[in-house]
KEKE-3310 file (N, C-alpha, C; in steps of 0.2 Angstrom, whole numbers, plus 5000, padded with zeros to 4 digits):
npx = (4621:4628:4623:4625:4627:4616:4614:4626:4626:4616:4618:4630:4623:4615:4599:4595:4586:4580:4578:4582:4583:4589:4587:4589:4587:4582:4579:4569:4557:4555:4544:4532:4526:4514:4508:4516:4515:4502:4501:4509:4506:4498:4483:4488:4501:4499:4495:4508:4515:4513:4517:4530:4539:4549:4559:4569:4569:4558:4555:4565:4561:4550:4555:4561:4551:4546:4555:4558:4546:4545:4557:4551:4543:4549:4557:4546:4544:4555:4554:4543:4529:4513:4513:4511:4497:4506:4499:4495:4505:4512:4524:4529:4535:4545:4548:4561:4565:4569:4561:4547:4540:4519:4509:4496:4488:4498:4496:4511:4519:4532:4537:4538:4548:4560:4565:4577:4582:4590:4598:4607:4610:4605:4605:4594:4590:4583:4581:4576:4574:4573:4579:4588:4592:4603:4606:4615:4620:4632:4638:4654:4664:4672:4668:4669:4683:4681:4676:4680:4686:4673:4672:4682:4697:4715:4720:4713:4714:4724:4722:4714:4721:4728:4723:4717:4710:4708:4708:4699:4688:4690:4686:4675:4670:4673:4660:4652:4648:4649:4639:4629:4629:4624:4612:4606:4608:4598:4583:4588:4597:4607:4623:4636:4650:4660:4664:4663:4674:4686:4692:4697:4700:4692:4694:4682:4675:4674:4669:4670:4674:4671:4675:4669:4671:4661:4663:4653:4639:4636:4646:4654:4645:4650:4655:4654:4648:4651:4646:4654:4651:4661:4654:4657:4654:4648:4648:4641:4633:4631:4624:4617:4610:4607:4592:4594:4604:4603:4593:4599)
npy = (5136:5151:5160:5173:5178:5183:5196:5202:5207:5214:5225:5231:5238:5254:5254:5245:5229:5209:5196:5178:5162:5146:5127:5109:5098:5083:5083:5093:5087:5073:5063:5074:5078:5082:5088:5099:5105:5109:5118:5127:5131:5137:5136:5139:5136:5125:5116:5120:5114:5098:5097:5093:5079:5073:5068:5074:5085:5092:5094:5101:5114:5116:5115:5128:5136:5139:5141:5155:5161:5161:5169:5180:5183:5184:5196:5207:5205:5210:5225:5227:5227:5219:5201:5190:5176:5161:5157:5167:5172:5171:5165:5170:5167:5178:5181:5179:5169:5171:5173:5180:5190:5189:5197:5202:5219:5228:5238:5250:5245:5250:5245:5231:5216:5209:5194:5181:5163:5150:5131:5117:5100:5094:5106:5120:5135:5152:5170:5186:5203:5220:5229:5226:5209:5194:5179:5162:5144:5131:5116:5111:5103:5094:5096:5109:5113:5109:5117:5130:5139:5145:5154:5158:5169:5172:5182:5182:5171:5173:5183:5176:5166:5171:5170:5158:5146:5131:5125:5121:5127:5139:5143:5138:5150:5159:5157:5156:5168:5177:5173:5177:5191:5191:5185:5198:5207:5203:5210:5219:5222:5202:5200:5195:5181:5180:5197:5202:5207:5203:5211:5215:5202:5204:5197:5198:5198:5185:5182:5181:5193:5199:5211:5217:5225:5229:5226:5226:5232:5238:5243:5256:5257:5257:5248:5232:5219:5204:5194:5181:5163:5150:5134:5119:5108:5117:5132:5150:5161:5182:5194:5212:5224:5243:5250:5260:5259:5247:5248:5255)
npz = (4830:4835:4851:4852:4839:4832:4840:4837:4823:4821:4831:4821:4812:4817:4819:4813:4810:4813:4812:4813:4811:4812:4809:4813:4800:4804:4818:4817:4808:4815:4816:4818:4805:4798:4806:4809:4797:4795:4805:4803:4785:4773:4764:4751:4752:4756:4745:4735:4741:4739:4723:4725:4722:4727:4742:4748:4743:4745:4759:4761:4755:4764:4775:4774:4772:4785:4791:4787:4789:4806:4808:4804:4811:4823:4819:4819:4832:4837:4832:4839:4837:4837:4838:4825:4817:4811:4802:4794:4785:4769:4759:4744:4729:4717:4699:4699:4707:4718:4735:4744:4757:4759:4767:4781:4782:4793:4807:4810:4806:4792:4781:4771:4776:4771:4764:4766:4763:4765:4763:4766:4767:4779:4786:4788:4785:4790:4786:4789:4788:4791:4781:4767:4764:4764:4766:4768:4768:4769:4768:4772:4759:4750:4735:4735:4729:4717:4711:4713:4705:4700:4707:4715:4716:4712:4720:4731:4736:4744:4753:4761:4765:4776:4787:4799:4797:4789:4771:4764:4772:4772:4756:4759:4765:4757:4748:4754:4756:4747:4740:4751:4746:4735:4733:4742:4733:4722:4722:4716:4701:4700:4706:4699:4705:4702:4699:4712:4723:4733:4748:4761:4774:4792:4807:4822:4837:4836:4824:4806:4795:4778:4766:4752:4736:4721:4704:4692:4686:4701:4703:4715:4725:4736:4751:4753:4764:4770:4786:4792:4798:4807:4811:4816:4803:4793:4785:4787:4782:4781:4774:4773:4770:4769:4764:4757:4750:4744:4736:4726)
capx = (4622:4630:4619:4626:4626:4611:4612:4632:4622:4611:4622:4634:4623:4609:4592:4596:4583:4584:4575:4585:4581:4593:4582:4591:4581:4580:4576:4564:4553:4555:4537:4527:4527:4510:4507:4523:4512:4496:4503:4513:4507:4493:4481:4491:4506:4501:4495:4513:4519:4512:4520:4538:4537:4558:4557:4573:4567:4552:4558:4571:4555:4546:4557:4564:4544:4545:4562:4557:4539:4549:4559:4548:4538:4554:4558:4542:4543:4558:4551:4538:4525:4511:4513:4506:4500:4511:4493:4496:4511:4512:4531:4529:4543:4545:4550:4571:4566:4567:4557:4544:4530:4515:4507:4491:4492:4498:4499:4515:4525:4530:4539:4536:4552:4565:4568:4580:4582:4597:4597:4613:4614:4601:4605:4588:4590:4581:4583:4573:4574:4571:4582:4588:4597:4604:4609:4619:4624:4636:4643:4660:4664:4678:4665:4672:4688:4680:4670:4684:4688:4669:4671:4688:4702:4718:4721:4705:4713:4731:4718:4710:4726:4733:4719:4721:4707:4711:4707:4691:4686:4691:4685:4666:4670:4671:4657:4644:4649:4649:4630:4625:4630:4620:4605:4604:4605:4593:4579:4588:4601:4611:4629:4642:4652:4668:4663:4664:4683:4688:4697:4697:4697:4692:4690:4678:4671:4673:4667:4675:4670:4675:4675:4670:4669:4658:4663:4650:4632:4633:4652:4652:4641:4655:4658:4648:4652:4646:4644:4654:4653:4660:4653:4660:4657:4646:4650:4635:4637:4625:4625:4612:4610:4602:4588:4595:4611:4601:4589:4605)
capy = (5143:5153:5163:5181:5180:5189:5202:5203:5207:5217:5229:5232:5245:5256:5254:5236:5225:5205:5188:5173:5155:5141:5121:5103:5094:5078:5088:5097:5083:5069:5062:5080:5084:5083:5093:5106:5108:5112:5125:5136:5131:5139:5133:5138:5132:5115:5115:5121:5107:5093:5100:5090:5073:5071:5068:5077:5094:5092:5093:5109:5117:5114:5122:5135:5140:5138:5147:5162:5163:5161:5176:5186:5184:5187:5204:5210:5208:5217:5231:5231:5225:5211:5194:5186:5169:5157:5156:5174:5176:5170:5166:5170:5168:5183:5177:5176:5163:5175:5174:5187:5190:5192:5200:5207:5225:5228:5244:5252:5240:5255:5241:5225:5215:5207:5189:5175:5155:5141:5124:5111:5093:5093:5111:5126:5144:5159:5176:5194:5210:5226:5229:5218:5204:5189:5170:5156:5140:5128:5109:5110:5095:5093:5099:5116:5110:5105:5123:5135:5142:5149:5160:5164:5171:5168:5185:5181:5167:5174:5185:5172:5163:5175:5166:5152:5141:5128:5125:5117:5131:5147:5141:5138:5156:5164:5154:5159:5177:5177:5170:5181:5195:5190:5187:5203:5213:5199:5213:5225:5216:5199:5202:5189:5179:5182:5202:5203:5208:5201:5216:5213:5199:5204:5194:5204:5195:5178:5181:5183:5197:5199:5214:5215:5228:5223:5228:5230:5239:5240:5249:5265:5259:5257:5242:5224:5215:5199:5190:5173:5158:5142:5129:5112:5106:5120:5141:5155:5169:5184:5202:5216:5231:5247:5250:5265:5257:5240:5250:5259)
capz = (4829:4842:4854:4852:4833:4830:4841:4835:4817:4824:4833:4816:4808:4819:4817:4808:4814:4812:4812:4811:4811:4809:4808:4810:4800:4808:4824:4816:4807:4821:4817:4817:4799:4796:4814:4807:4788:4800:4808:4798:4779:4772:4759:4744:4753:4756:4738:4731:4743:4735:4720:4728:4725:4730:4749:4753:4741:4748:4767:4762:4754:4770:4782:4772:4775:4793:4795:4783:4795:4813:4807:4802:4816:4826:4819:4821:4840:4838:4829:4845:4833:4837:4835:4819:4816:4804:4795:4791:4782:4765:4755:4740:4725:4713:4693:4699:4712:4725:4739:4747:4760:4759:4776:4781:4784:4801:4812:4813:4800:4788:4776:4770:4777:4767:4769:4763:4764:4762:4764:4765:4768:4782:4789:4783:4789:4786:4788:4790:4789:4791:4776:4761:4767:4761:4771:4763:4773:4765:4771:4770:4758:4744:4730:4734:4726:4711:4709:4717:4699:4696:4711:4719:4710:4717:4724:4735:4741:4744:4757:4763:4768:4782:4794:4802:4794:4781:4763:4762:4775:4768:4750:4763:4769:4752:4745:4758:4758:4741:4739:4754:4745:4727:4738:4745:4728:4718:4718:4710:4697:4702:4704:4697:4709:4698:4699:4718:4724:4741:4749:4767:4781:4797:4814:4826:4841:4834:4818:4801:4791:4773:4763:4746:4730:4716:4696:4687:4686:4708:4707:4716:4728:4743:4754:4755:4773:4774:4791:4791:4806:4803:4816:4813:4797:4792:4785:4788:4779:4781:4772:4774:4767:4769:4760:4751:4745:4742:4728:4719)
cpx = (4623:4624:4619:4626:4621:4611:4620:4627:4618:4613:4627:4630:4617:4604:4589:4590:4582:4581:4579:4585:4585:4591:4587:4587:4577:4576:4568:4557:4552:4548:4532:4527:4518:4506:4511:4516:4504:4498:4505:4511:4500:4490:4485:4496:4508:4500:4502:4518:4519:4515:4527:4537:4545:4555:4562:4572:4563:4553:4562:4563:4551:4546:4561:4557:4545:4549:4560:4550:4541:4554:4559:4545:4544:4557:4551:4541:4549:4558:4545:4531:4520:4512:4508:4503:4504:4505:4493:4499:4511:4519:4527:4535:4542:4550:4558:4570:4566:4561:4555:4541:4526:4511:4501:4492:4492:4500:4506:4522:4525:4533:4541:4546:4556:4566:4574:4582:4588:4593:4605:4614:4609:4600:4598:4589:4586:4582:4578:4572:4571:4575:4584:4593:4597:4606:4611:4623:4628:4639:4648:4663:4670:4675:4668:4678:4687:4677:4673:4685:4680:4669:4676:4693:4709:4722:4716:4711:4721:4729:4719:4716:4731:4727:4723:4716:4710:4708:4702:4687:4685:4688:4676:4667:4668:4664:4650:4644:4647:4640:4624:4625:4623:4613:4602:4602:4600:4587:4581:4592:4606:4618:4633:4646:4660:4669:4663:4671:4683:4695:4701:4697:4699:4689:4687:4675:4670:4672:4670:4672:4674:4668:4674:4669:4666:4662:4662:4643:4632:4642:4650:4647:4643:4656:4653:4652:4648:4650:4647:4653:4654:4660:4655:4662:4653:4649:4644:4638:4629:4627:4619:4615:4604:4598:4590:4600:4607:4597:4592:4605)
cpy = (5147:5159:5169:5182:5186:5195:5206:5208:5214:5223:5233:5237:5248:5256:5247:5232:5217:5200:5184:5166:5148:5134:5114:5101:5088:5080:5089:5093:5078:5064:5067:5082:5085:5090:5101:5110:5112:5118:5129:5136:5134:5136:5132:5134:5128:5113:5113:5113:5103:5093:5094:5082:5068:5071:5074:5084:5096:5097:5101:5117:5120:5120:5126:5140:5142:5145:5154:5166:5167:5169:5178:5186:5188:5194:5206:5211:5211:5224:5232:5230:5219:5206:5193:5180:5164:5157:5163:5176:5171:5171:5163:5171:5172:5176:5178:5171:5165:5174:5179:5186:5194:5193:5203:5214:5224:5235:5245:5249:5244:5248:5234:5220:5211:5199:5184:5168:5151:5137:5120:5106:5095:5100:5118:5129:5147:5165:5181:5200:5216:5232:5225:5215:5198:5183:5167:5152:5135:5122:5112:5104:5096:5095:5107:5117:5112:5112:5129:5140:5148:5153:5163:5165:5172:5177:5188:5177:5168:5180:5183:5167:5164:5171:5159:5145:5136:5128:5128:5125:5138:5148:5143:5148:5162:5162:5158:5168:5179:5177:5173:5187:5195:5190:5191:5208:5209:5205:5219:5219:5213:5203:5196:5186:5182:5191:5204:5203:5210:5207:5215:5208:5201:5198:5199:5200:5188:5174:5182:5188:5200:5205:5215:5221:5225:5227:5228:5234:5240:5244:5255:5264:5255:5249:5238:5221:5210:5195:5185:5170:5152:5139:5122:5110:5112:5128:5143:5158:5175:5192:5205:5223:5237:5248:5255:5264:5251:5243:5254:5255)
cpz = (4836:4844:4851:4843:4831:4834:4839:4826:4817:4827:4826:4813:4812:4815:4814:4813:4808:4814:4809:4814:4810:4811:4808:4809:4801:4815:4823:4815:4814:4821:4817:4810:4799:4802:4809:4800:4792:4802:4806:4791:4778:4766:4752:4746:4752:4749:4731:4735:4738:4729:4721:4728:4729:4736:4751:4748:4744:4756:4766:4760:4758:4773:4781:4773:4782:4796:4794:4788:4801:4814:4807:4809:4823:4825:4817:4829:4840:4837:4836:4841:4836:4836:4828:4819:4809:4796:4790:4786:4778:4760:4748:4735:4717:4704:4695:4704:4717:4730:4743:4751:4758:4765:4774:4784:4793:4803:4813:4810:4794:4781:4776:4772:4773:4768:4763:4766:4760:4767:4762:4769:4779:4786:4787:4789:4783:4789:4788:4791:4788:4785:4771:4763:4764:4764:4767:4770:4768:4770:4767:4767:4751:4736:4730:4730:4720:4709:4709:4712:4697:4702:4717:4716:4715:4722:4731:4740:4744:4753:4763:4769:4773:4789:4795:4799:4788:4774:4760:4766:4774:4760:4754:4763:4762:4748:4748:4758:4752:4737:4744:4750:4739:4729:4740:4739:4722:4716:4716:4705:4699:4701:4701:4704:4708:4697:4704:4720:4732:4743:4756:4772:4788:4802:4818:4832:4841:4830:4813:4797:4786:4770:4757:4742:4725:4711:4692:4689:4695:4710:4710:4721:4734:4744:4754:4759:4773:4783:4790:4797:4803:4813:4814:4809:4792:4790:4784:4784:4779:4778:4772:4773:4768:4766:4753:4747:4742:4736:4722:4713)
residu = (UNK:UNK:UNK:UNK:UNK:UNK:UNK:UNK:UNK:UNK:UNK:UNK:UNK:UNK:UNK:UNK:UNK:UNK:UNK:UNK:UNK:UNK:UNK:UNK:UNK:UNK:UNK:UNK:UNK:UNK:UNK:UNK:UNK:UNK:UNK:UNK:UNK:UNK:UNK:UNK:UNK:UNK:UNK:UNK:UNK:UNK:UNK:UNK:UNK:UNK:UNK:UNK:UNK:UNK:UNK:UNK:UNK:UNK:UNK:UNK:UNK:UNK:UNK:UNK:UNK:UNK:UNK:UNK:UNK:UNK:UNK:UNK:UNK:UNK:UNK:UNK:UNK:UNK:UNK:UNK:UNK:UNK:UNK:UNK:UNK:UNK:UNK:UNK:UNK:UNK:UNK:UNK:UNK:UNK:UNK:UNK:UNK:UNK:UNK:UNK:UNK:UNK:UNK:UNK:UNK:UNK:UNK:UNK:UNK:UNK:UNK:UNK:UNK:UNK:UNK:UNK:UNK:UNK:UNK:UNK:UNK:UNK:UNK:UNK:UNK:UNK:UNK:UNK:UNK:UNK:UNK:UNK:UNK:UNK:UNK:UNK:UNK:UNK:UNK:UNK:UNK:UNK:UNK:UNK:UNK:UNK:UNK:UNK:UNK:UNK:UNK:UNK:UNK:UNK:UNK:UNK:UNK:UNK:UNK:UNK:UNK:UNK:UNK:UNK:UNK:UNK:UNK:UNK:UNK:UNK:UNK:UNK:UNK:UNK:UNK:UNK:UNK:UNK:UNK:UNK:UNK:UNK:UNK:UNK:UNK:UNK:UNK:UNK:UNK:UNK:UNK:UNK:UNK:UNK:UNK:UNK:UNK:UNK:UNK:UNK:UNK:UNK:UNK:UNK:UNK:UNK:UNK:UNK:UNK:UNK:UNK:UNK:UNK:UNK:UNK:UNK:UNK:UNK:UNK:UNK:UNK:UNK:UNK:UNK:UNK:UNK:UNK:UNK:UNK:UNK:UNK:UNK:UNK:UNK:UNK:UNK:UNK:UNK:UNK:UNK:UNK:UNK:UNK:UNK:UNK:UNK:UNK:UNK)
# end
């Protein structure tokens, strides 16, 4: 993940503040897990753990905790707020599967912060904000192919096709925008994928940044920008919303 991404993110709308975490997970485990589960899981946690008897759901479950923790704790030092500890902060998952924190009250923290978690093919990110935000990482692999029909329409991809990126890539690029987006408005009501209408692609800095309208219950409530990076074989994508347009 490139260095200046977050504070590129970050920059984009005043006031926005912004915790981000991106995990290899071979990296990450290496022999520490039981050390990793000590330090940042808290008793329900490790309980919900064992709950995973899959190794590789288990392991996404993990350190989608981690990440989600790391980036809260992270914007809070940007807010100028105290440290926490990992023992502190509790991810809980609302009835849409969404995930929340739970926090002890803290001085000076007027609103509980927002967060979100992906997972693909060895890669866990989390996000947090100070507004409602959404992540979505994606391996770039020939499944997008097979899928392309439930979420891009071909005046998306006629867009899409003035960049210099290929297929597979641009297919990645609508997918994570697309899912960052649905992300961000899950606590009010999801949007469809097929109801989001690809207006714009901007490059800005090195990043790609696609515009979207939605078409139904959130028309009328202006422009959604999500964030893309493709690194390798990977696409990020990230959207964030004000609070006051996120609760429309």
């Amino acid at each position: 993940m490139p260095d200046d991404l977050h504070d590129f993110l970050c920059q984009r709308v005043p006031g926005q503040a912004l915790g981000l975490v991106l995990i290899d997970q071979n990296r990450a485990l290496n022999g520490n897990h039981s050390q990793l589960i000590d330090a940042w899981l808290t008793a329900d946690e490790k309980l919900q753990l064992e709950r995973y008897t899959f190794e590789k759901r288990r392991n996404e479950w993990f350190l989608g905790r981690i990440c989600a923790k790391q980036s809260t704790i992270e914007l809070l030092a940007q807010l100028g707020i105290k440290s926490i500890n990992p023992l502190e902060i509790t991810i809980a998952v609302g009835t849409s599967g969404r995930p929340y924190l739970k926090l002890p009250e803290i001085n000076g923290l007027e609103r509980i912060p927002d967060i979100s978690i992906s997972h693909s093919h060895g890669k866990v990110t989390g996000l947090a904000g100070n507004c409602h935000c959404g992540i979505d990482i994606q391996l770039l692999t020939d499944t997008l192919f097979k899928v392309r029909d439930r979420f891009c329409s071909r005046p998306e991809m006629a867009l899409l096709t003035n960049t210099s990126e290929d297929e597979r890539a641009l297919l990645g690029m609508l997918w994570v925008a697309k899912e960052a987006i649905r992300k961000s408005l899950e606590h009010t009501r999801p949007a469809g994928f097929l109801t989001m209408r690809l207006n714009e692609v901007r490059r800005k800095q090195g990043y790609w940044l696609l515009d979207f309208h939605l078409d139904d219950h959130h028309a009328g409530t202006g422009v959604f920008t999500t964030v893309v990076h493709i690194d390798d074989r990977y696409c990020l994508g990230v959207c964030t919303i004000p609070g006051a347009l996120g609760d429309a």
